[in-house]
C-alpha positions as CSV (number, residue, x, y, z in Angstrom):
1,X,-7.0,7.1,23.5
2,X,-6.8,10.3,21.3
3,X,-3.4,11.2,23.3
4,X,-2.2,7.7,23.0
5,X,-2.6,7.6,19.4
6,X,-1.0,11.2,18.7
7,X,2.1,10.1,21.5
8,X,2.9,7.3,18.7
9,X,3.1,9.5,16.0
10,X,4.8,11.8,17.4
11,X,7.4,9.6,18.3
12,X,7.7,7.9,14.9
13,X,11.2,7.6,13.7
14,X,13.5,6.5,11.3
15,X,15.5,3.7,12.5
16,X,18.4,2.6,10.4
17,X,19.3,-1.3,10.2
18,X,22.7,-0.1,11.8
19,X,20.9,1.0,14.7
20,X,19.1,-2.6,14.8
21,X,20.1,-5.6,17.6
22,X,20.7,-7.8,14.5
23,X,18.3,-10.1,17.0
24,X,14.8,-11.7,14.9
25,X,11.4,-10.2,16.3
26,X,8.5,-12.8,16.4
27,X,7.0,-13.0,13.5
28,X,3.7,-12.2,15.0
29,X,4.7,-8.7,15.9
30,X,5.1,-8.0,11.9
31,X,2.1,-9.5,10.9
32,X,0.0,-7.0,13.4
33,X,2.1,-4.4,10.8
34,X,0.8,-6.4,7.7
35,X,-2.6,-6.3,9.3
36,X,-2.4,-2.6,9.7
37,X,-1.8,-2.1,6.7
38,X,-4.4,-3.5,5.5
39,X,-7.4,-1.6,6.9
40,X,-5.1,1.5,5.0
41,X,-7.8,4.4,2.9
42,X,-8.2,2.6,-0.7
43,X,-10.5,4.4,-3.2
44,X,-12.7,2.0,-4.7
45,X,-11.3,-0.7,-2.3
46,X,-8.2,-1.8,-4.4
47,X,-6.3,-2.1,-1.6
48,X,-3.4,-1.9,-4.0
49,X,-0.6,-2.9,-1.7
50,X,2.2,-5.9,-1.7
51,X,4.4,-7.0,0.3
52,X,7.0,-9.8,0.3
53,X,8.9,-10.5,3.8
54,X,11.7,-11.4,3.9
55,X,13.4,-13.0,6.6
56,X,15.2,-16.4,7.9
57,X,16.5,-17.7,4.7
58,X,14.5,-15.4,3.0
59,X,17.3,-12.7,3.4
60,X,19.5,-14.8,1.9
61,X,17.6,-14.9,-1.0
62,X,17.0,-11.2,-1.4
63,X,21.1,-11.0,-0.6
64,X,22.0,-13.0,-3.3
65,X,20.3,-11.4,-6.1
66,X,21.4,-7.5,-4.5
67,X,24.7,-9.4,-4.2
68,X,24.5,-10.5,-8.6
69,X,23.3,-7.0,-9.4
70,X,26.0,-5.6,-7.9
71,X,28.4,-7.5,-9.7
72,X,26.8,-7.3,-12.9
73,X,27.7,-3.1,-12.5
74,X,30.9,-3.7,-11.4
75,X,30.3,-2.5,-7.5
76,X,32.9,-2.8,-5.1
77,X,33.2,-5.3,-2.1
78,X,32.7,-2.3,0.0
79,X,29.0,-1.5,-1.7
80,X,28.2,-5.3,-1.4
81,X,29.4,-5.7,2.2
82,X,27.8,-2.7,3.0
83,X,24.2,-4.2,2.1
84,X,25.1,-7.6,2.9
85,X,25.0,-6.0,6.7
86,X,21.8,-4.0,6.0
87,X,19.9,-7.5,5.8
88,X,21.9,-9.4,8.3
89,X,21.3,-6.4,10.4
90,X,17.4,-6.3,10.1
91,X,15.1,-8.7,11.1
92,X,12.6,-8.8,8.8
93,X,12.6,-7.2,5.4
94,X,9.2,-6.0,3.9
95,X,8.9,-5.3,0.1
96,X,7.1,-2.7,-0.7
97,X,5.0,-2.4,-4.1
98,X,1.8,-1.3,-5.8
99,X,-0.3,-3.7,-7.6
100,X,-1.9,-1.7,-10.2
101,X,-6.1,-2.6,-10.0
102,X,-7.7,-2.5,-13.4
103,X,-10.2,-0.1,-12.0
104,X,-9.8,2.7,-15.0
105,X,-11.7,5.0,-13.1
106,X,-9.2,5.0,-10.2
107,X,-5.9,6.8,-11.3
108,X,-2.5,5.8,-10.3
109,X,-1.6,8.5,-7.8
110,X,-4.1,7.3,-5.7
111,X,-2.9,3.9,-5.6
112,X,0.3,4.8,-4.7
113,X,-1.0,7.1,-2.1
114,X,-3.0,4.2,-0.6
115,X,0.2,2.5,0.0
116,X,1.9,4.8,1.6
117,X,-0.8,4.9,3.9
118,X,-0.7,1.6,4.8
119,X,3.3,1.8,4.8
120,X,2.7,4.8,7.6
121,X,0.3,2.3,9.2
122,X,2.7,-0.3,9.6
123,X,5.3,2.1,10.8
124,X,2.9,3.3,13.4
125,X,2.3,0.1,14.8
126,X,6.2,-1.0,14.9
127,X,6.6,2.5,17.0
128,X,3.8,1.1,19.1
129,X,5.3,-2.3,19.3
130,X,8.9,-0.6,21.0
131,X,10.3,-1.9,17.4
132,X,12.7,0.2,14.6
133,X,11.8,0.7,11.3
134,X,13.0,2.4,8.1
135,X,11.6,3.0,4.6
136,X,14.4,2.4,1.9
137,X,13.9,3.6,-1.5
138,X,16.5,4.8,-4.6
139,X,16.7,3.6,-7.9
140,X,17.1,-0.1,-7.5
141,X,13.8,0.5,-5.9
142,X,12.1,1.6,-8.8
143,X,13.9,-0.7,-11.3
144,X,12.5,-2.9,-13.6
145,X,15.3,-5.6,-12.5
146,X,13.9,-5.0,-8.8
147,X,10.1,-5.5,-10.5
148,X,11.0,-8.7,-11.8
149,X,12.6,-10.0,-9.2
150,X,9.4,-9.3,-7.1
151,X,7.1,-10.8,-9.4
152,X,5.4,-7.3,-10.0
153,X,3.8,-6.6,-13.9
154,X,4.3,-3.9,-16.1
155,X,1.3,-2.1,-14.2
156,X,2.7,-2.3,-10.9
157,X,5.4,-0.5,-9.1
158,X,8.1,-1.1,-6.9
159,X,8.4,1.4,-3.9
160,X,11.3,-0.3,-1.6
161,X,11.7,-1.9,1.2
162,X,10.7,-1.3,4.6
163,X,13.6,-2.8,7.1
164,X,12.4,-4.0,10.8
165,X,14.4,-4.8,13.3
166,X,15.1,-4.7,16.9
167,X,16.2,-1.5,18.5
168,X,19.5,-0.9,19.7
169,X,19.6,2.4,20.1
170,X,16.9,4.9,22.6
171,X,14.8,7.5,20.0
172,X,15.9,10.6,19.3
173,X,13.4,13.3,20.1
174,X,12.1,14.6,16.9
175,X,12.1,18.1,15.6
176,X,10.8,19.8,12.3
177,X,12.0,22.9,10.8
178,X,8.8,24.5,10.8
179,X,5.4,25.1,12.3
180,X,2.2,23.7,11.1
181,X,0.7,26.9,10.7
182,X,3.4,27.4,7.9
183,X,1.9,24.6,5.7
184,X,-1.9,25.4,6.0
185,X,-4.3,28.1,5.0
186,X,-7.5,28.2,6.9
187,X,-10.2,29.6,4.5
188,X,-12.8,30.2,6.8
189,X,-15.0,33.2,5.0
């Protein structure tokens, strides 16, 4: 189980929508993601995690208002076109955001933390499920326009979108510049 578990992470990868089928997954295989991330570490049980998916003529939605912001600052066709295929590309699109709990006690980084956990959880479980995945963030991400358009209060955060789709494209083998041992001090004494 232990070897199973470690396999999946260490094949884990980024997986553009430009790498994506364009073909729409069962829903069902996204909501074992949603239910992953769910059981994600939450101090004080906040589980401070949202997520809006979008998909069917859901991306529409989410294309059209991208589409209006991007006219509003003057972008190019090529910058529209070039998102317009990011959706089109991608079967599902996940929102990702913090909903601030009113816990005082509980500080912010550890909110956000706890949903990055549960974004790694669903990323481990699209690996497992043979499916791509890719976590999209940058400053439409974290603006306010982007908050408002998800519903999110002054609290909360907006953290991007996580893009799922079908593979196209066979994993890469994965590398990292350096060794564990390079990040960790064992104080033993």
């Amino acid at each position: 189980m232990i070897e199973e578990v470690f396999k999946n992470i260490l094949e884990r990868r980024n997986t553009k929508p430009d790498k994506f089928t364009g073909n729409t997954i069962d829903d069902s295989l996204v909501e074992k993601m949603l239910e992953a991330a769910h059981w994600a570490p939450t101090h004080g049980n906040t589980e401070p995690w949202q997520f809006k998916v979008f998909t069917g003529a859901g991306k529409d939605v989410l294309f059209k208002f991208l589409k209006e912001w991007h006219l509003e600052n003057g972008d190019n066709e090529i910058k529209i076109e070039k998102t317009r295929k990011r959706i089109y590309a991608t079967s599902h699109i996940i929102s990702i955001a913090m909903k601030r709990g009113d816990n005082p006690k509980i500080p912010e980084i550890e909110e956000l933390l706890a949903v990055g956990a549960a974004v790694q959880n669903m990323w481990l479980v699209a690996q497992a499920q043979g499916l791509g995945a890719y976590w999209s963030t940058g400053a439409r991400a974290f603006h306010p326009k982007m908050k408002a358009f998800l519903g999110l209060g002054e609290q909360d955060k907006s953290l991007g979108f996580l893009y799922v789709g079908e593979k196209a494209v066979k994993d890469l083998p994965g590398h990292r510049l350096t060794k564990v041992n390079d990040h960790v001090d064992w104080i033993k004494d």
